[in-house]
C-alpha positions as CSV (number, residue, x, y, z in Angstrom):
1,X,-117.6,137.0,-74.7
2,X,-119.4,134.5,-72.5
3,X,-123.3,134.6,-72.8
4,X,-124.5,134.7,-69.0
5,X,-123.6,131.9,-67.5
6,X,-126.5,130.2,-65.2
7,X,-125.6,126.5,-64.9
8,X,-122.7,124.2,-67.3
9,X,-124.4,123.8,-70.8
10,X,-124.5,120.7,-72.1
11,X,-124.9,119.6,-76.0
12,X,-128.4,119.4,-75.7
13,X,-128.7,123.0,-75.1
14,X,-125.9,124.1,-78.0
15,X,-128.7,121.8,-80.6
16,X,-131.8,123.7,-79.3
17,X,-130.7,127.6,-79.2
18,X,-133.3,129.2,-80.9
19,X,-133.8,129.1,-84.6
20,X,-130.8,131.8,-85.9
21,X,-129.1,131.9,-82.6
22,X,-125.1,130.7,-83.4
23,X,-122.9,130.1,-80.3
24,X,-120.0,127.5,-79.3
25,X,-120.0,125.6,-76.3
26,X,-116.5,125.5,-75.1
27,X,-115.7,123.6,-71.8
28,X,-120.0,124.4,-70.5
29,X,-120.3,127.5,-70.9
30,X,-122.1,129.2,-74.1
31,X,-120.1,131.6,-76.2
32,X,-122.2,134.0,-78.5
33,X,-121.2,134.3,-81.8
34,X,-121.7,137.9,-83.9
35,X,-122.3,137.3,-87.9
36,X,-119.2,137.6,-89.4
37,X,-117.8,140.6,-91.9
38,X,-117.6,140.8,-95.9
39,X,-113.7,140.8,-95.9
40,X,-114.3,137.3,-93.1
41,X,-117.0,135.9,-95.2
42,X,-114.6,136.7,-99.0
43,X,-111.7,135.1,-97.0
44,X,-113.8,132.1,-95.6
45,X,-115.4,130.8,-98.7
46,X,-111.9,131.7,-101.1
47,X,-110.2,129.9,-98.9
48,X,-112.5,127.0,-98.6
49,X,-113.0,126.9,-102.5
50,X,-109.0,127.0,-103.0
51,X,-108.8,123.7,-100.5
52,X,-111.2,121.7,-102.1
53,X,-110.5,122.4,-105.3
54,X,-106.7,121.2,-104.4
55,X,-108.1,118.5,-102.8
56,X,-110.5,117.4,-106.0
57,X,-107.8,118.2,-108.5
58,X,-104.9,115.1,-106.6
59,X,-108.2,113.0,-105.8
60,X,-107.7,113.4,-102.0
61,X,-110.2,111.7,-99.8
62,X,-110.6,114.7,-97.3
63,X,-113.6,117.1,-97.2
64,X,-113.9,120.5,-96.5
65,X,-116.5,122.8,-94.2
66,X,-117.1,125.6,-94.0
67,X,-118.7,127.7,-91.2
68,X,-121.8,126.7,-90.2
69,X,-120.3,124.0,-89.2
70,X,-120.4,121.8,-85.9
71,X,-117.4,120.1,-84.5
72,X,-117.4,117.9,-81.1
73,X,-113.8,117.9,-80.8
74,X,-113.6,115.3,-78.0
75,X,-117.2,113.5,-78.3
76,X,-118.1,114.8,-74.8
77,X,-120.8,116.5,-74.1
78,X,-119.8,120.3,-73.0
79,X,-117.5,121.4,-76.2
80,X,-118.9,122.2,-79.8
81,X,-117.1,124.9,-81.8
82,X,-117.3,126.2,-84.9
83,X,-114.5,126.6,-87.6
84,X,-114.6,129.0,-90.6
85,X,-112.9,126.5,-91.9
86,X,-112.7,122.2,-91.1
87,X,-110.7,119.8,-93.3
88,X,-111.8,115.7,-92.4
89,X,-109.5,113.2,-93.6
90,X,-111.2,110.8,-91.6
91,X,-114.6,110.3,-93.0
92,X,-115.6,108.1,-89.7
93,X,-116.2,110.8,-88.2
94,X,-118.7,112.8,-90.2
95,X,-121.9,112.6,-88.8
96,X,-125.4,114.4,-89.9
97,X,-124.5,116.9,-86.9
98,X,-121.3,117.9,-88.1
99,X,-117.7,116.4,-87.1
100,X,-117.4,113.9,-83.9
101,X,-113.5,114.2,-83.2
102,X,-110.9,116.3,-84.1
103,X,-110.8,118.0,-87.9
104,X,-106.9,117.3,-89.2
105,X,-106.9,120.9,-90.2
106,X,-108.8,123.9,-88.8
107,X,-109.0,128.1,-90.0
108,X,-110.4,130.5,-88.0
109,X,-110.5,133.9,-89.4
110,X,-110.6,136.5,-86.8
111,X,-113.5,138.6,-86.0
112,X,-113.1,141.3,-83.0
113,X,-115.5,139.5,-81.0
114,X,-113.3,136.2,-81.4
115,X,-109.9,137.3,-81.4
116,X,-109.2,136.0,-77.8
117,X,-110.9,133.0,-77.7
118,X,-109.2,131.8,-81.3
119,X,-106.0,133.4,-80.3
120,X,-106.2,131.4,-76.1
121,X,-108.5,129.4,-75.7
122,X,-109.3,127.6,-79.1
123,X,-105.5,126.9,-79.5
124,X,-104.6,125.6,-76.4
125,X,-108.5,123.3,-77.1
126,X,-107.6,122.2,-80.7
127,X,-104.1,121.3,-79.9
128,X,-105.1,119.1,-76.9
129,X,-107.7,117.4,-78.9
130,X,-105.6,116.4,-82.1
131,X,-106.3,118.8,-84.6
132,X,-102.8,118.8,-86.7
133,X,-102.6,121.5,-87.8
134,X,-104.5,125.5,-86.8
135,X,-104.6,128.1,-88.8
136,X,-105.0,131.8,-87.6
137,X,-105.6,134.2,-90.1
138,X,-106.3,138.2,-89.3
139,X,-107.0,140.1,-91.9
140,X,-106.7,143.3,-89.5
141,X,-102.7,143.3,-89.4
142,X,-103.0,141.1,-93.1
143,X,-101.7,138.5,-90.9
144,X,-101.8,134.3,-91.2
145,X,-99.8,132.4,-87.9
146,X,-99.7,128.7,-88.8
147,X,-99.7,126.2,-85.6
148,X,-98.2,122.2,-87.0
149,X,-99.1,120.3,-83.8
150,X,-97.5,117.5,-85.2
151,X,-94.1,119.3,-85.4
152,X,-95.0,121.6,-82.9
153,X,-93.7,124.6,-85.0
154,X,-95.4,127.4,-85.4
155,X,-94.9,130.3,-87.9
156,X,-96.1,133.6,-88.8
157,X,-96.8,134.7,-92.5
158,X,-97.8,137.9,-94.2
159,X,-100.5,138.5,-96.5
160,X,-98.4,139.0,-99.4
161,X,-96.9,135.6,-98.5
162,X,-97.6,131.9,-99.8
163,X,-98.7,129.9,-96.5
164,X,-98.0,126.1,-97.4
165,X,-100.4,123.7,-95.6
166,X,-99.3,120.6,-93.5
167,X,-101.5,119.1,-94.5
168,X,-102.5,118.9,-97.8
169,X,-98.8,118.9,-100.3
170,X,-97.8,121.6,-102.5
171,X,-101.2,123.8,-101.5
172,X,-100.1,127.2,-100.6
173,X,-102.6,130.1,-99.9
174,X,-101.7,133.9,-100.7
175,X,-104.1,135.7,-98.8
176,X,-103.7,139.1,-100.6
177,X,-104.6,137.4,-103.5
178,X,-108.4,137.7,-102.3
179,X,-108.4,141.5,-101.1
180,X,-107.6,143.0,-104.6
């Protein structure tokens, strides 16, 4: 949900919320953010670890973030989000701040307070900034629906099942592996 909306918010007021206060700035407006769950938080770092340990183990040149995490998709000034989950192939555009430009790959792990705006509004934003490939994974329905913006497929996956990455060959995730 929206935080009350006075005036369009610009990055200069996403960098000075108040000390603890996390919120995205999609499009101006301000977007509280709740602290996330155990079962988000297992999830989030799992998957995280899995990727970069992929990624160390065929020497790959991408990084991985995860949430906190700040991501200025297009380099304007009313849009930072943050991903559980970032993968950066490009280094060029790390930056002390976070990412400036689109992340190749993105997760967000659903939280109730979220679900619309990951589900709407943060696909339609991450596809038309370049992201490659999105991830949506909801561990209420054991769920994981995988968006290739590159092939513009999309499929939907199971917990129980392996969900192969785009981006990253012969890396496959099975999310039930991390709620036994």
């Amino acid at each position: 949900m929206p935080m009350p909306q006075e005036r369009i918010y610009t990055s200069e007021d996403y960098w000075n919320l108040p000390e603890g206060q996390r919120a995205e700035l999609i499009d101006g407006k301000l977007y509280a953010m709740a602290p996330p769950n155990r079962i988000h938080q297992k999830l989030s770092i799992l998957t995280a670890n899995i990727i970069l340990n992929h990624i160390q183990s065929k020497h790959g040149n991408c990084e991985v973030y995860a949430a906190p995490f700040a991501v200025n998709l297009n380099k304007d000034d009313e849009t930072w989000v943050e991903p559980d989950i970032s993968v950066i192939c490009d280094k060029g555009k790390l930056s002390n701040r976070g990412c400036e430009g689109a992340p190749d790959w993105i997760i967000e792990i659903i939280s109730p307070s979220t679900q619309s705006r990951d589900y709407l509004k943060k696909l339609m934003l991450y596809q038309n900034a370049g992201v490659r490939e999105y991830w949506i994974v909801n561990p209420r329905i054991f769920s994981t629906t995988v968006y290739n913006f590159e092939t513009g497929e999309s499929s939907s996956y199971s917990f129980k099942e392996a969900v192969p990455s785009g981006i990253l060959d012969s890396l496959n995730i099975v999310f039930a592996d991390f709620l036994q």
